[in-house]
C-alpha positions as a Markdown table, in Angstrom:
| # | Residue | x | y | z |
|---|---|---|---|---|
| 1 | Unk | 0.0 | 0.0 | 0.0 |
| 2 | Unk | 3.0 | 2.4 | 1.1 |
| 3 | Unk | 4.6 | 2.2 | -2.7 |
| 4 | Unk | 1.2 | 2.7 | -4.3 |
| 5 | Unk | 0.6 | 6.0 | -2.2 |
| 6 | Unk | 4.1 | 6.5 | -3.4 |
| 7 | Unk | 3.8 | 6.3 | -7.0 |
| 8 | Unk | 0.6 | 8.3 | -6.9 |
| 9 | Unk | 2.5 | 11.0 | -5.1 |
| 10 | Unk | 5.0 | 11.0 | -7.6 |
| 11 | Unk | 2.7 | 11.4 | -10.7 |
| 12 | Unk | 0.6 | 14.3 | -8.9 |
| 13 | Unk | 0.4 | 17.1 | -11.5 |
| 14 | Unk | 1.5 | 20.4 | -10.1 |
| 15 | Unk | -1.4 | 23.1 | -9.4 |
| 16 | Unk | -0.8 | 25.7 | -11.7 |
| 17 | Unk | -0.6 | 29.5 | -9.8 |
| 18 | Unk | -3.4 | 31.7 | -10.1 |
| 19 | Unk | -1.2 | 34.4 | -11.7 |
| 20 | Unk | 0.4 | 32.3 | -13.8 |
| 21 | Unk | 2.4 | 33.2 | -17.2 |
| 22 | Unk | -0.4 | 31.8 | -19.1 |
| 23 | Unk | -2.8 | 33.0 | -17.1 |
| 24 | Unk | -1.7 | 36.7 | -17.3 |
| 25 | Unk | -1.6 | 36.3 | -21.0 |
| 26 | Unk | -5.6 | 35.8 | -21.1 |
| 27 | Unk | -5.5 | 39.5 | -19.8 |
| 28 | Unk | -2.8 | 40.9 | -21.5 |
| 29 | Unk | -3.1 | 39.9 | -24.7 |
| 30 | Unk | -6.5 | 41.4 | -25.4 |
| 31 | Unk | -5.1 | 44.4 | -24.5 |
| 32 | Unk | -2.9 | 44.6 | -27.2 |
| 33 | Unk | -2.1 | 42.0 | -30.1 |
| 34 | Unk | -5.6 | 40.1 | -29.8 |
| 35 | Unk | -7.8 | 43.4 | -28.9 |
| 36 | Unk | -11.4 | 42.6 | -29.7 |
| 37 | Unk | -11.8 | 46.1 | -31.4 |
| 38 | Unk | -8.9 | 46.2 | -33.6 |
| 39 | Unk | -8.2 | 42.9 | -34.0 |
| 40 | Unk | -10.9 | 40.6 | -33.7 |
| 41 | Unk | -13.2 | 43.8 | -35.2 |
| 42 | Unk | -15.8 | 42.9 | -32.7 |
| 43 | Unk | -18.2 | 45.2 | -30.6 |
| 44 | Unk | -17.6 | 47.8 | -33.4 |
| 45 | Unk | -21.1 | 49.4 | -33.3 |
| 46 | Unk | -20.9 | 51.2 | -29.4 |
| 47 | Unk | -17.6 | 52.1 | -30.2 |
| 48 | Unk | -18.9 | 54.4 | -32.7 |
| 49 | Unk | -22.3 | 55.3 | -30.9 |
| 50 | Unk | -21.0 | 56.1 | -27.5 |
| 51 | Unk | -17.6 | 57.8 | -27.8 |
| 52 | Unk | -18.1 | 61.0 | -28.2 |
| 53 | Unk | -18.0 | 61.8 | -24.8 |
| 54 | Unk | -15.0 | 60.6 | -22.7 |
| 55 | Unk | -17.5 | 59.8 | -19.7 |
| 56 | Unk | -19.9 | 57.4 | -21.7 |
| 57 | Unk | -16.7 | 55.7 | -22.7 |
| 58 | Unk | -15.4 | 54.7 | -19.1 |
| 59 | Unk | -19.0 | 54.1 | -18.1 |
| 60 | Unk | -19.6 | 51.8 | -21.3 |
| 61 | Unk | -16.0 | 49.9 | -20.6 |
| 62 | Unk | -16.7 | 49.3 | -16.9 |
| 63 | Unk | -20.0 | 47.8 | -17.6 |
| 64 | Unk | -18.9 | 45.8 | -20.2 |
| 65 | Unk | -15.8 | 44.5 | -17.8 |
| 66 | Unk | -18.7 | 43.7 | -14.8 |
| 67 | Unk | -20.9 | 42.0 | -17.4 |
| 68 | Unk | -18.3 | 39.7 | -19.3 |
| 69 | Unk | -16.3 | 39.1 | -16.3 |
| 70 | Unk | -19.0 | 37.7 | -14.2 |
| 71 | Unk | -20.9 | 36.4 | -16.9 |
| 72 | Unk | -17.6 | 33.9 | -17.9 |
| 73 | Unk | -17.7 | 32.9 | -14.6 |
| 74 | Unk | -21.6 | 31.8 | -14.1 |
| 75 | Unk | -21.1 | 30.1 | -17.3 |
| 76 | Unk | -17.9 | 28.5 | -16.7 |
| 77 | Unk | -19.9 | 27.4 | -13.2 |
| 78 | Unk | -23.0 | 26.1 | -15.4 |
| 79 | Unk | -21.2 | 24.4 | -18.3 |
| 80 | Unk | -21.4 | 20.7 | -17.3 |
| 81 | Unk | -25.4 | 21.3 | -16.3 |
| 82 | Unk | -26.1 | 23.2 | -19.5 |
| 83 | Unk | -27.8 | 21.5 | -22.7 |
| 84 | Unk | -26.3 | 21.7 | -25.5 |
| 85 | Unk | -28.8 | 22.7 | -27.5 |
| 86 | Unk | -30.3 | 25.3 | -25.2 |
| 87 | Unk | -26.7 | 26.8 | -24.4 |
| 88 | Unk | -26.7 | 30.1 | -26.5 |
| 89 | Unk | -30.7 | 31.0 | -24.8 |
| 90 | Unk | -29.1 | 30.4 | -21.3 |
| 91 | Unk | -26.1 | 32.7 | -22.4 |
| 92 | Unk | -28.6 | 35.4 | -23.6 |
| 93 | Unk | -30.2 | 35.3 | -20.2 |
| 94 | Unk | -27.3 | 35.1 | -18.0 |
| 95 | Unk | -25.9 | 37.9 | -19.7 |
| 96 | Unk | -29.3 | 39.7 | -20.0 |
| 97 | Unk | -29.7 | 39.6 | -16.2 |
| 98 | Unk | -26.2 | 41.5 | -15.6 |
| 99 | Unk | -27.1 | 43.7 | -18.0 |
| 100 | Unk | -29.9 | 44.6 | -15.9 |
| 101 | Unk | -28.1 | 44.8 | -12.7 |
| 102 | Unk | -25.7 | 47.4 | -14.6 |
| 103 | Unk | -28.6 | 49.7 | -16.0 |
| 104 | Unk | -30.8 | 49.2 | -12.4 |
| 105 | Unk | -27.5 | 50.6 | -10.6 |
| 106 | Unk | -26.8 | 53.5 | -13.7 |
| 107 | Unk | -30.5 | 54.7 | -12.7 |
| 108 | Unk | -30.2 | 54.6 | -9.1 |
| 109 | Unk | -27.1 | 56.6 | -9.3 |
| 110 | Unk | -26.0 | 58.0 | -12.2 |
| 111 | Unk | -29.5 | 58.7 | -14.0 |
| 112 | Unk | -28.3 | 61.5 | -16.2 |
| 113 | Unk | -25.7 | 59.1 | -17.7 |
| 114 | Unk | -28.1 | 56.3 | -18.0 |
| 115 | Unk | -30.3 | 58.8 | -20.4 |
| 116 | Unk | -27.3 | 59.9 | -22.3 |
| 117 | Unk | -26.4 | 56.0 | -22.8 |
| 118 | Unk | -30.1 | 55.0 | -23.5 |
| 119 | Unk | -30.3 | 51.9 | -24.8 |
| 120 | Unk | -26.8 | 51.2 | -25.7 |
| 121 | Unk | -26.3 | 49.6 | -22.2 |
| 122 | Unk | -29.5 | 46.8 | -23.5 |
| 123 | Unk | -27.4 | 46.3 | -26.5 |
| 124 | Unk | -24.5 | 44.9 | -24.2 |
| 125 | Unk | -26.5 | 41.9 | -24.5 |
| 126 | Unk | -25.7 | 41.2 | -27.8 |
| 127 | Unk | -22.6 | 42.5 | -27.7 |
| 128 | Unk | -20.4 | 40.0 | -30.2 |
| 129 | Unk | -17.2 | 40.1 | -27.6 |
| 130 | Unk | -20.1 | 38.7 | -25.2 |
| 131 | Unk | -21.4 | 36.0 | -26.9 |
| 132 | Unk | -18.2 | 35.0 | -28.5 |
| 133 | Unk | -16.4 | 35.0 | -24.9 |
| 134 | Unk | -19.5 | 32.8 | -23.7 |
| 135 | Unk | -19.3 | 30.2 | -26.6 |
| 136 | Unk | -15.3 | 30.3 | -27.0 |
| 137 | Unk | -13.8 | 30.4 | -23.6 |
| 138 | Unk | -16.2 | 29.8 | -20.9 |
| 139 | Unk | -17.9 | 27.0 | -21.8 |
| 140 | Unk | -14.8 | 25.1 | -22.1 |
| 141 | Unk | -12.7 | 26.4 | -18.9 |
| 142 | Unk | -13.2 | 26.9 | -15.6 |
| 143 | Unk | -14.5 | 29.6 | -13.3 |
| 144 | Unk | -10.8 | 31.7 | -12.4 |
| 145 | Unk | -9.6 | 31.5 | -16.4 |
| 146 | Unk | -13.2 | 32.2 | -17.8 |
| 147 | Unk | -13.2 | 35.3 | -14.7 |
| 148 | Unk | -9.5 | 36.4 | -16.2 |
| 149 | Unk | -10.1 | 36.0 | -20.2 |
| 150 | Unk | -13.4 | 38.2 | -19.2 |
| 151 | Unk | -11.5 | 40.9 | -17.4 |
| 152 | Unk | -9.0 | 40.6 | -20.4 |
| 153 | Unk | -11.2 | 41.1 | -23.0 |
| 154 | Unk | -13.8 | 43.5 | -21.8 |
| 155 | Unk | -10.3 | 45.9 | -20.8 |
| 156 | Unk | -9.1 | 45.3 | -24.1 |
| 157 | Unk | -12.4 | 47.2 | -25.7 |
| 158 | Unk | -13.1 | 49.5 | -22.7 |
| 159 | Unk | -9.3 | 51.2 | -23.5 |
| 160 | Unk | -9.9 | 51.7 | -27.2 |
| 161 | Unk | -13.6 | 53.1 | -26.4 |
| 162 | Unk | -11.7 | 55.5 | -23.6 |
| 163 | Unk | -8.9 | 56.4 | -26.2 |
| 164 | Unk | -11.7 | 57.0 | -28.9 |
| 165 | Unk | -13.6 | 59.4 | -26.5 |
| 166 | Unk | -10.8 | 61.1 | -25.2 |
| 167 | Unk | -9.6 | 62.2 | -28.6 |
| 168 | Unk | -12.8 | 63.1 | -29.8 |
| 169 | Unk | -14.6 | 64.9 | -27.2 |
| 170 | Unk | -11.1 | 67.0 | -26.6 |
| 171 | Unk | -10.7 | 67.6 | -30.6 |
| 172 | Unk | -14.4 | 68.2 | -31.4 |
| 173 | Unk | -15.3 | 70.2 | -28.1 |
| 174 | Unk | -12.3 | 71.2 | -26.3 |
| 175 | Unk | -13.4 | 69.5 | -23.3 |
| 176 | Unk | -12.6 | 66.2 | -20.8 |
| 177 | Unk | -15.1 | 65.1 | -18.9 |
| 178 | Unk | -17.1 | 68.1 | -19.1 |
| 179 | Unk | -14.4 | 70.0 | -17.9 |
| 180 | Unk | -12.9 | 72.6 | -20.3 |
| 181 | Unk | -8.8 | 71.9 | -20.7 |
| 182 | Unk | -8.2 | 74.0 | -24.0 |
| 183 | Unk | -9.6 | 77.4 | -22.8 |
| 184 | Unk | -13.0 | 79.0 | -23.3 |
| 185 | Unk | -14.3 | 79.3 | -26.1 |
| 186 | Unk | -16.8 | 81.9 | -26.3 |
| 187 | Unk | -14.3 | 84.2 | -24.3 |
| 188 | Unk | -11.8 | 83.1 | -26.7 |
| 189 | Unk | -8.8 | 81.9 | -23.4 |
| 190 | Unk | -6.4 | 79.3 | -23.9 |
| 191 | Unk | -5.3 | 77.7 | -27.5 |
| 192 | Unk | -9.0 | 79.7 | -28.5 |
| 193 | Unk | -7.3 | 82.8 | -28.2 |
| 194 | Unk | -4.7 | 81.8 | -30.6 |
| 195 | Unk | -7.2 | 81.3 | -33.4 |
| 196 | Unk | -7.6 | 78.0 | -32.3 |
| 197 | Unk | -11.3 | 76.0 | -33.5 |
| 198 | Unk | -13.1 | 73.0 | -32.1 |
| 199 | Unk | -13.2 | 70.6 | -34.9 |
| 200 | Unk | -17.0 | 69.4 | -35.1 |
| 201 | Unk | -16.2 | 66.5 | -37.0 |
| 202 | Unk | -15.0 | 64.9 | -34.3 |
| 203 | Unk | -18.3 | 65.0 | -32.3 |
| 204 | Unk | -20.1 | 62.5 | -35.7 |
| 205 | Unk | -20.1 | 59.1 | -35.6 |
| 206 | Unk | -18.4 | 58.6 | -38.9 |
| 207 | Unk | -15.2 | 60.5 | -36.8 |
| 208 | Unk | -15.2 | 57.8 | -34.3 |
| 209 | Unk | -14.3 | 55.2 | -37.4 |
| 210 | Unk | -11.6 | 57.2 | -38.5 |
| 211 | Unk | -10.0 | 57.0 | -35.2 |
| 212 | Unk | -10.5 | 53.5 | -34.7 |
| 213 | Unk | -8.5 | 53.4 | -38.2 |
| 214 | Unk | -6.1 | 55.0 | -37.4 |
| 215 | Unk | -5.5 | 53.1 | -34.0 |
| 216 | Unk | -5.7 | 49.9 | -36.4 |
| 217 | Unk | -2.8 | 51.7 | -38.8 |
| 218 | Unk | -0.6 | 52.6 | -35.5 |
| 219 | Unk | -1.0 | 48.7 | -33.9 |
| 220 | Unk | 0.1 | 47.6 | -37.1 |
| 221 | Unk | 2.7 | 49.5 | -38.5 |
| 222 | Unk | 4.2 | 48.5 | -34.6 |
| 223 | Unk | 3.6 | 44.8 | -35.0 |
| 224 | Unk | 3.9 | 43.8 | -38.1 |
| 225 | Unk | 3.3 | 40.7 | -37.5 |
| 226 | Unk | -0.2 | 41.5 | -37.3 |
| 227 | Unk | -1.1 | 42.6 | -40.6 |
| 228 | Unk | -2.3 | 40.1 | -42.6 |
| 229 | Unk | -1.3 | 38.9 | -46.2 |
């Protein structure tokens, strides 16, 4: 009995760390070579709704982190217990009900922002980085990589929708979070009295694609490894 317990001991697989390199590649590489925006070209449609305003932008990637973050984990949790051919209305509805939480919370405390958003926070639910985290990863892992590629991936699109916003609401109105940072211009301070002009491009949707294009064209020209042939 002793040399069995022995040889079990010695073929015991070693628990992998929580913070593992692999592990820290689920959250790093979204932000970077496998971004869901410019890379994967998912989740396109907020970006260009939401981002004229630097404020939407965080609000939209926060919510977006809570709600793919937990949601990988309550599916990860549920995978074994899930029928297969029922799997993509249970995702819907686990992802629907943080969804919920997220706009229930944005009304109780930030109501303002919760009109400004409108029903861009619904559409979370049918986000593609959602569903595609859902079907790809969770389902197939368990609860602390599912939690980490979620955290990865929704920070990976909440940083291009924050770079987006920033650009665009200081180009098209001067301003960062509401706050004015390139002088006033009605009173004409700052780069305004300079002969300096808001560009009002920069507040259109169509502005918000450019950007992204350009952030595609900078990643790339970087990595070149990432354009493809």
């Amino acid at each position: 009995m002793s040399e069995v317990a022995e040889k079990e001991k010695a073929v015991k697989i070693p628990k992998e760390p929580l913070f593992s390199r692999k592990n820290k590649k689920l959250i790093t590489d979204p932000l970077a070579d496998d971004n869901p925006i410019t890379i994967q070209v998912l989740g396109i449609c907020s970006a260009l709704a939401i981002t004229a305003q630097l404020k939407p932008s965080i609000v939209m990637a926060i919510s977006v982190i809570f709600v793919l973050a937990m949601g990988n984990v309550v599916i990860s949790l549920m995978r074994n217990i899930i029928p297969s051919k029922i799997r993509i209305i249970a995702q819907l509805i686990v992802a629907a009900t943080l969804v919920i939480i997220v706009d229930q919370v944005l009304k109780a405390y930030a109501y303002s922002l919760s009109k400004e958003l409108s029903v861009f926070i619904g559409l979370i639910i049918t986000n593609c980085i959602i569903m595609g985290r859902f079907e790809a990863f969770a389902l197939g892992n368990g609860p602390w990589k599912s939690f980490l590629d979620g955290v990865g991936n929704a920070a990976g699109y909440g940083i291009i929708l924050v770079i987006v916003g920033f650009f665009r609401e200081l180009l098209g109105s001067g301003t960062l979070l509401g706050y004015q940072v390139l002088g006033d211009p009605i009173e004409k301070t700052g780069l305004y009295s300079i002969g300096y002009e808001n560009n009002g491009f920069m507040v259109l949707p169509p502005m918000a694609l450019i950007v992204i294009g350009l952030i595609i064209w900078v990643q790339r020209s970087k990595n070149k490894a990432l354009i493809e042939d």
